[in-house]
C-alpha positions as CSV (number, residue, x, y, z in Angstrom):
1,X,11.8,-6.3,110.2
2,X,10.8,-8.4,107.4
3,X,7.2,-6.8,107.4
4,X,8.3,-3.3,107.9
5,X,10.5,-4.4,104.8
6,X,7.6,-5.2,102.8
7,X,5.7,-2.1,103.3
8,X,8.2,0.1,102.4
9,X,8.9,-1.7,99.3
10,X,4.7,-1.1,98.6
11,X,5.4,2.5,99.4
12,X,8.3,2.9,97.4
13,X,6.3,1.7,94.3
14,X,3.4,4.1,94.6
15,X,5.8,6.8,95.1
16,X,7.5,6.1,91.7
17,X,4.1,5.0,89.7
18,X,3.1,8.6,90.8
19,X,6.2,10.6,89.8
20,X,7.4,8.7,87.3
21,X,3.8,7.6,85.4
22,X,4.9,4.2,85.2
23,X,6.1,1.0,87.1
24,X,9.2,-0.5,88.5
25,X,11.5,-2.5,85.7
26,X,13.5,-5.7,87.0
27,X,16.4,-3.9,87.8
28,X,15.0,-1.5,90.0
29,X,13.2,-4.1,91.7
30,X,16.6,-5.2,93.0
31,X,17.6,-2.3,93.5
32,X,15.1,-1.3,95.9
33,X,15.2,-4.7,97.1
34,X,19.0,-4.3,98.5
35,X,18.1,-0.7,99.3
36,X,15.3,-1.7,101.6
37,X,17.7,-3.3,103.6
38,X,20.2,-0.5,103.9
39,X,17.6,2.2,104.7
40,X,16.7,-0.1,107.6
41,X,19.7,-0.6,109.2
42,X,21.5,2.8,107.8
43,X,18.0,4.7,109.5
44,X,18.2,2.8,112.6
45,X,22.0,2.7,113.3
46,X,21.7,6.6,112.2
47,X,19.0,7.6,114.7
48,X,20.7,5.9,117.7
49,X,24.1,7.7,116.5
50,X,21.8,11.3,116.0
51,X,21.2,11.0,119.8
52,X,24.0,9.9,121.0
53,X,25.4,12.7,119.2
54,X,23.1,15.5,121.1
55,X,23.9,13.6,124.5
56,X,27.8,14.1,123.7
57,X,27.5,17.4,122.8
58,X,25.5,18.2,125.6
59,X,27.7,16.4,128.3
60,X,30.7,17.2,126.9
61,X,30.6,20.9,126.4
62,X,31.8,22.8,123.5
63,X,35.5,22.3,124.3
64,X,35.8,18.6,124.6
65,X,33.4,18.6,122.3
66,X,35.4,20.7,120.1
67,X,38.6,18.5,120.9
68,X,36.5,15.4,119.3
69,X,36.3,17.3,116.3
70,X,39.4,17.8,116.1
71,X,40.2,14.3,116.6
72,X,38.0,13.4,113.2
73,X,39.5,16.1,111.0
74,X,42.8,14.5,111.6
75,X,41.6,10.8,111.6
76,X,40.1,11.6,108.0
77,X,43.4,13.2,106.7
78,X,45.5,10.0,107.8
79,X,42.6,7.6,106.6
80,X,43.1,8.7,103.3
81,X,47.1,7.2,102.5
82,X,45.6,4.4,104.7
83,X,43.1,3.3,102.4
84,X,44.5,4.7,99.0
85,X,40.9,4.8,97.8
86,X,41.3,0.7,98.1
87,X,37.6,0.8,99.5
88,X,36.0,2.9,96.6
89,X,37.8,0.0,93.9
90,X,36.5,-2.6,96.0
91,X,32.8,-2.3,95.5
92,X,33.6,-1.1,91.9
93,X,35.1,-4.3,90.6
94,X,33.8,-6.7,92.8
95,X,30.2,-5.6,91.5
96,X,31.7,-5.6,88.1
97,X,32.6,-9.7,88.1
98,X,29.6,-11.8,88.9
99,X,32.4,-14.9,89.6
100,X,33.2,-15.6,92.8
101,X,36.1,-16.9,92.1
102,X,37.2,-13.4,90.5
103,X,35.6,-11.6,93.4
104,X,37.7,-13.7,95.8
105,X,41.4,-13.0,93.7
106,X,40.1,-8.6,94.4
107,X,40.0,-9.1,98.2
108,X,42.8,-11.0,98.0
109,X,44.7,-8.5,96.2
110,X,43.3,-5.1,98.2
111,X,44.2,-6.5,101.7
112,X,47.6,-7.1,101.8
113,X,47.7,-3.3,100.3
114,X,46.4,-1.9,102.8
115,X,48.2,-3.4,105.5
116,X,50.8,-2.7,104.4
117,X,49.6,1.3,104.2
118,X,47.9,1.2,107.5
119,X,51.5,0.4,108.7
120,X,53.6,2.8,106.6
121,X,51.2,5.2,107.8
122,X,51.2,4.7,111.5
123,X,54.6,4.5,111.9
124,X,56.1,7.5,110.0
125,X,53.2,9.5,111.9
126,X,54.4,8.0,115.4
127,X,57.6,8.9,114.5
128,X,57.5,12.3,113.4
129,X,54.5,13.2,115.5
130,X,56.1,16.6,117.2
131,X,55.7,17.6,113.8
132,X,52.0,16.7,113.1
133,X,51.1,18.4,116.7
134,X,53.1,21.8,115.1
135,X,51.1,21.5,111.2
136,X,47.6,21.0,113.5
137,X,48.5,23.5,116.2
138,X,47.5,20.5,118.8
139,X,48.6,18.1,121.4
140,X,50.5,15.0,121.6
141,X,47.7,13.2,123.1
142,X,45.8,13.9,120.3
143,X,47.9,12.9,117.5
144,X,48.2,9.4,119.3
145,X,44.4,8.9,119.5
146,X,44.0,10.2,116.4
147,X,46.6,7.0,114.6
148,X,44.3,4.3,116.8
149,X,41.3,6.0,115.7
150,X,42.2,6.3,111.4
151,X,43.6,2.6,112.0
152,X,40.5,0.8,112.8
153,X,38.4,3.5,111.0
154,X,40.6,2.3,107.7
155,X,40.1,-1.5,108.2
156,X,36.3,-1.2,109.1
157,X,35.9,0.9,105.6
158,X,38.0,-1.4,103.7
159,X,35.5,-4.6,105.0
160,X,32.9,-3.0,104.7
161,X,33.4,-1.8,101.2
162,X,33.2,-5.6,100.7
163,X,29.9,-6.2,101.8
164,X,28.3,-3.6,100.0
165,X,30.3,-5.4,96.6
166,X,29.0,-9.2,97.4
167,X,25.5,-7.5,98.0
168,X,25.7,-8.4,101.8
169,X,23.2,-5.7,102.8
170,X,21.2,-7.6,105.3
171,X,24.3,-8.9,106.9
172,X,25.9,-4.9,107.3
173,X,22.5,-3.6,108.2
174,X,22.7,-5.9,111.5
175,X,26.0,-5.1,112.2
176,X,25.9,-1.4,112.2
177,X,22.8,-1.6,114.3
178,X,24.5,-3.9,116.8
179,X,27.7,-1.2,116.3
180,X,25.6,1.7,117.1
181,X,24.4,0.5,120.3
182,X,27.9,-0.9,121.5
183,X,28.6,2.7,120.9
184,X,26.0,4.5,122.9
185,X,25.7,2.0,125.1
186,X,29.9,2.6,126.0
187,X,29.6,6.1,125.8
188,X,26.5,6.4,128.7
189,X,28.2,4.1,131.2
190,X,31.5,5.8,130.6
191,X,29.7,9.0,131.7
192,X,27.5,7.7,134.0
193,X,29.5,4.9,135.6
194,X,33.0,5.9,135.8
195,X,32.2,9.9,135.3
196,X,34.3,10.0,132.7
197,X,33.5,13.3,131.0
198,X,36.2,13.6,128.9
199,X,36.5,13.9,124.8
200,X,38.2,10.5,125.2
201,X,35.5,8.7,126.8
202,X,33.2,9.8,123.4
203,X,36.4,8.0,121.4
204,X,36.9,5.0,123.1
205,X,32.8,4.2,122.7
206,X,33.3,4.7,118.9
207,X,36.5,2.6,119.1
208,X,34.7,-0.1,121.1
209,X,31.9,-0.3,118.4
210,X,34.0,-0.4,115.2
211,X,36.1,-3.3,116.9
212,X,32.9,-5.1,116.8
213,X,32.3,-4.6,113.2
214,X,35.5,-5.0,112.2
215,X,36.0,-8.6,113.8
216,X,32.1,-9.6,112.5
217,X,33.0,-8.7,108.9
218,X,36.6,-10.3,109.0
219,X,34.6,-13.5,110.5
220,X,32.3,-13.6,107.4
221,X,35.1,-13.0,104.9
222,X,38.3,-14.6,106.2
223,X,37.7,-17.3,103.8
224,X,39.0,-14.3,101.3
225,X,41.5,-13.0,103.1
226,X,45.2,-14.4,101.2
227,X,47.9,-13.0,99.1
228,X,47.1,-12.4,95.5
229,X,49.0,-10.0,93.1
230,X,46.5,-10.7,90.1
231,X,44.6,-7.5,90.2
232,X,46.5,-5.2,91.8
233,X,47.5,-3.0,89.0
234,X,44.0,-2.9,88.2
235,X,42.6,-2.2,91.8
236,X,45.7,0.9,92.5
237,X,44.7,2.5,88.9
238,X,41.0,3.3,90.0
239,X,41.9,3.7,94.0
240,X,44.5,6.4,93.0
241,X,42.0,8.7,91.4
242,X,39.0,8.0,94.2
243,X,41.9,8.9,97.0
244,X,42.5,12.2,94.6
245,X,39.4,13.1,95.1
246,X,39.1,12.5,98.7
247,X,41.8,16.0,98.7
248,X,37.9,17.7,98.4
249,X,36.2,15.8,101.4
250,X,40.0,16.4,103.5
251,X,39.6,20.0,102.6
252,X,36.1,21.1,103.4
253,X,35.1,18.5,106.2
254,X,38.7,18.6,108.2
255,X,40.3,21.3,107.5
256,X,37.5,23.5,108.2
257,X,37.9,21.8,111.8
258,X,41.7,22.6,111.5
259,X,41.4,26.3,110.5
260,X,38.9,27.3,113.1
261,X,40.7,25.5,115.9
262,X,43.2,27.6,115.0
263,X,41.8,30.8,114.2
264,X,39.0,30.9,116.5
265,X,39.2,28.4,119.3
266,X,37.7,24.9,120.7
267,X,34.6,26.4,121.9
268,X,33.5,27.9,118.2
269,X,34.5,24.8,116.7
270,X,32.3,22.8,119.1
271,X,29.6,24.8,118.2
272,X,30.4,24.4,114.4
273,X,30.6,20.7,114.7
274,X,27.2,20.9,116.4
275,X,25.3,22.0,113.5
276,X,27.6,20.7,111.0
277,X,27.0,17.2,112.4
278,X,22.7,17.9,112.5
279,X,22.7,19.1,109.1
280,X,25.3,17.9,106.8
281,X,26.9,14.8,108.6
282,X,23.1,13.7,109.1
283,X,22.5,14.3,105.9
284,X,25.5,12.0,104.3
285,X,24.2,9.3,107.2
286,X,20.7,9.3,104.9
287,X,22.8,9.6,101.7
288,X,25.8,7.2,102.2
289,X,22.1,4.7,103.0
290,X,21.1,5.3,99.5
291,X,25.1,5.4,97.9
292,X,25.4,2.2,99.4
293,X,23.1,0.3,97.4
294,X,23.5,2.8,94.4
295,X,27.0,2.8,93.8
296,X,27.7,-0.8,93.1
297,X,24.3,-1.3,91.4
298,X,25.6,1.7,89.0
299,X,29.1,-0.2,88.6
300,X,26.9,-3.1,87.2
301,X,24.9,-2.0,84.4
302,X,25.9,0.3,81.0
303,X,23.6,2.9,80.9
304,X,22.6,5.1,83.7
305,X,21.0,8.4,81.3
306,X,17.8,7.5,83.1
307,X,18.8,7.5,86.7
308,X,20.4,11.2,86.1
309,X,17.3,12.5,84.8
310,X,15.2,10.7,87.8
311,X,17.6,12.2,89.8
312,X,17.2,15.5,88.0
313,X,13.3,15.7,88.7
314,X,13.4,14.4,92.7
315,X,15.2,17.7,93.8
316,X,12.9,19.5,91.7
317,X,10.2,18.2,94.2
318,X,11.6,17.8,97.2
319,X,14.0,20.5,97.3
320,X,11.8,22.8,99.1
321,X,10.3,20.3,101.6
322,X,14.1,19.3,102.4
323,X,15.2,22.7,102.9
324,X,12.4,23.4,105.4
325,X,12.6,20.0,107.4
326,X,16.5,20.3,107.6
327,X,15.8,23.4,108.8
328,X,13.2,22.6,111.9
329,X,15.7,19.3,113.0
330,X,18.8,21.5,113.1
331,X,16.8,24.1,115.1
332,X,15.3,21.4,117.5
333,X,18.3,19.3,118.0
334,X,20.4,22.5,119.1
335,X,17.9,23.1,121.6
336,X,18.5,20.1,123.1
337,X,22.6,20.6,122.5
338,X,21.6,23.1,125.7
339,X,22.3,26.5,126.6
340,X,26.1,26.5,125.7
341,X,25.0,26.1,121.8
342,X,23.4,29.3,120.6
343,X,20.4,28.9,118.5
344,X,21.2,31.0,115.7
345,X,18.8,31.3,112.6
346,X,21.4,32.5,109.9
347,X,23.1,29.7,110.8
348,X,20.3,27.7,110.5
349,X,19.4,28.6,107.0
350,X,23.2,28.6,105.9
351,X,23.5,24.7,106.9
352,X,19.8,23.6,105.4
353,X,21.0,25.2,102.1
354,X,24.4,23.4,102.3
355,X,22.8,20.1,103.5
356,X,20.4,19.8,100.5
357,X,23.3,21.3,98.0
358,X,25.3,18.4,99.7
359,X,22.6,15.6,99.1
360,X,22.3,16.8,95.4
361,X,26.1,16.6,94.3
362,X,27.0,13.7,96.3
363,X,24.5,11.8,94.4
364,X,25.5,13.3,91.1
365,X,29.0,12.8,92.2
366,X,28.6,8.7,92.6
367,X,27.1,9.0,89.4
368,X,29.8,9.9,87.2
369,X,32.3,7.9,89.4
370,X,30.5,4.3,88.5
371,X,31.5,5.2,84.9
372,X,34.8,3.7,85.5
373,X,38.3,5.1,84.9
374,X,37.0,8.3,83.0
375,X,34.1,9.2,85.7
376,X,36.3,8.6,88.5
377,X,39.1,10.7,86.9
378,X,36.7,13.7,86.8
379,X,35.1,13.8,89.7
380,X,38.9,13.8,91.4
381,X,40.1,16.8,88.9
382,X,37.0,18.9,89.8
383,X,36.9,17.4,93.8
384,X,40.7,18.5,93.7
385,X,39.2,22.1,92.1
386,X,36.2,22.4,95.0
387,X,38.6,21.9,97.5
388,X,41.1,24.6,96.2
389,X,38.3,27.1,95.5
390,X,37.3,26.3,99.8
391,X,40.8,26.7,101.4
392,X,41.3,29.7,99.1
393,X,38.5,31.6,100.4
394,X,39.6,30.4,104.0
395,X,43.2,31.5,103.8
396,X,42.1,34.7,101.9
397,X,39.4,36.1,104.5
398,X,41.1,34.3,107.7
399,X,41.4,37.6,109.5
400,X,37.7,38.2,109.5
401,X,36.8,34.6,109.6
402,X,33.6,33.8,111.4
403,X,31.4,30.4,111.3
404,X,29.1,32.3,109.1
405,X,32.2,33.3,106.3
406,X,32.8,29.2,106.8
407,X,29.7,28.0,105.8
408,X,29.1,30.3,102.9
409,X,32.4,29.2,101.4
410,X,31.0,25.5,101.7
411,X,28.1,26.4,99.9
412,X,30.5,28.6,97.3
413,X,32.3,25.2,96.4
414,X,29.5,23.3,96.7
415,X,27.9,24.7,93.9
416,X,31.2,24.5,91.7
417,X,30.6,20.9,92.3
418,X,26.8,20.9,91.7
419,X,27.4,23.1,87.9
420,X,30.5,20.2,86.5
421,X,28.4,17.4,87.4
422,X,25.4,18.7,85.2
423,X,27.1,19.6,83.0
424,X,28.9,16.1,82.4
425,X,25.3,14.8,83.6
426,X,23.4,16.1,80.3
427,X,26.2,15.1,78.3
428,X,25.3,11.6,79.2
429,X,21.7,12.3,78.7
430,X,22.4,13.8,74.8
């Protein structure tokens, strides 16, 4: 690995003497350094979860297939009061202080928070969950998987927002490797062991695989793991605003799930969450690679007017190039999805626009957070705005709604997103 390493890093800096006309500073150096790591284990871990996700959809059907998605809208909506945006302050001001010491008192103060959230949380849901199945229009059952599910998923996020703030990329680009095969590895002899062709035997793998992670990482940092009120002011202050603007990720990427379970059934929304999770979910897989290097190395330094205007001149190139490789993967991998999943073009074009547009402003977005207080306090007004401008166009045309209406209403607040940052963006560059 440590050779393929290397090469990259001689790739990456012909590709930037070539757009760029000049070499690498220090800083990027590092950067790339750490970045290497990520895109190894991010792009391995990511291409194991890409087929499992084909062989799911494939052996699942639309329904239960549908049922999973389900399953994740709700999961994300009870993940967010879980984690209070804890995770997001985590790698901020843990990048921030170069002290261990200091480093040590932030864990210290962000864990016992969120226990005690993850707690709250899963018990007032348990207890008023005849309520929750009447707001999602779903079962019981799933309301109960859904709490396991946003449990683990809050405390693997949490530690894992930890290594990326102590630099730990080698170490989390192991693990989620290792994760990813637990995963598929569960999932295949759930299916072809115990025929177990269920949307819970798809969960349970997932579930299986986080445990993993989540006991690796608590062995690596239990040394970190007390009671400390020091910087919890602090850490609630910057998570408050970060979980605000997690209302725009609840509102286009679960209750898009929501709506057309309601509206239009299981089966559509299987076939939604089939191209949804080819084009954009793959996309933030490549993206969340790159965020997780670039976000904490942002949090460190003062002046980031260059990296918008690098950022500024990469879509310029590869827009066009993006569009049209999104565009053959999403076409290839329905195929394989099988018959059940209809290969349709519009479609096609709708999510390869929307997966580039997504690429672009989560980038931007990252950006303007790692300015502190001020940039995180924007991007949550204007995430807040998106999110408004989405559910409004859903609730408005939900007696006509079709997948197609769904999409273009992404891409509507999408762009919303895409026009604040710049503008914000060439404020910092003037």
């Amino acid at each position: 690995m440590i050779k393929i390493k290397q090469k990259l890093f001689r790739i990456a800096e012909i590709i930037h003497l070539q757009i760029f006309r000049h070499e690498m500073g220090e800083e990027m150096r590092k950067f790339l350094n750490h970045l290497t790591w990520s895109f190894l284990g991010g792009t391995m871990a990511a291409t194991i979860l890409f087929i499992l996700t084909i062989l799911a959809g494939r052996w699942l059907g639309p329904i239960e297939y549908g049922k999973y998605s389900l399953i994740i809208a709700i999961t994300s909506i009870f993940v967010i009061p879980m984690t209070m945006g804890i995770d997001t302050a985590l790698v901020y001001f843990i990048a921030q202080n170069k002290s261990y010491l200091v480093r040590k008192e932030i864990v210290a103060s962000s864990l016992w928070m969120v226990g005690c959230f993850i707690l709250l949380i899963s018990l007032s849901v348990f207890l008023l969950k005849s309520h929750f199945v009447n707001l999602f229009g779903t079962q019981e059952k799933i309301i109960k998987i859904a709490i396991i599910f946003s449990i683990l998923l809050s405390l693997r996020n949490i530690f894992d927002a930890i290594l990326k703030g102590f630099y730990y990329f080698k170490f989390q680009s192991l693990v989620k490797i290792i994760e990813a095969l637990i995963i598929i590895g569960a999932f295949f002899s759930f299916i072809k062991k115990f025929n177990w062709f269920g949307f819970e035997s798809y969960v349970g793998a997932i579930l299986m695989g986080y445990s993993f992670t989540i006991f690796s990482i608590f062995w690596v940092i239990k040394k970190m793991i007390g009671f400390n009120i020091k910087y919890t002011g602090k850490i609630i202050s910057y998570g408050v605003y970060a979980i605000t603007g997690s209302f725009l990720g609840i509102m286009t990427m679960s209750f898009d799930k929501i709506l057309i379970n309601k509206y239009l059934g299981a089966e559509q929304l299987g076939i939604y969450n089939a191209y949804l999770t080819i084009s954009i979910l793959l996309v933030c897989q490549f993206v969340a690679i790159f965020i997780n290097v670039f976000f904490p190395y942002l949090a460190s330094i003062e002046d980031s007017t260059l990296i918008f205007k690098k950022i500024n001149k990469l879509i310029k190139i590869f827009f066009i190039p993006g569009f049209l490789i999104l565009g053959c993967v999403i076409s290839g991998a329905i195929m394989l999805f099988g018959k059940e999943y209809k290969l349709d073009w519009l479609l096609v074009g709708e999510f390869s626009f929307l997966g580039i547009m997504t690429m672009y402003f989560t980038v931007l977005w990252w950006l303007i957070a790692s300015r502190g207080i001020k940039g995180i306090r924007f991007t949550s007004f204007n995430g807040i705005i998106a999110g408004v401008i989405f559910m409004g166009l859903m609730f408005f045309f939900r007696e006509t709604l079709n997948l197609y209406c769904v999409v273009l209403f992404l891409i509507i607040s999408s762009f919303y997103t895409i026009i604040i940052a710049l503008a914000v963006g060439q404020k910092m560059a003037n």
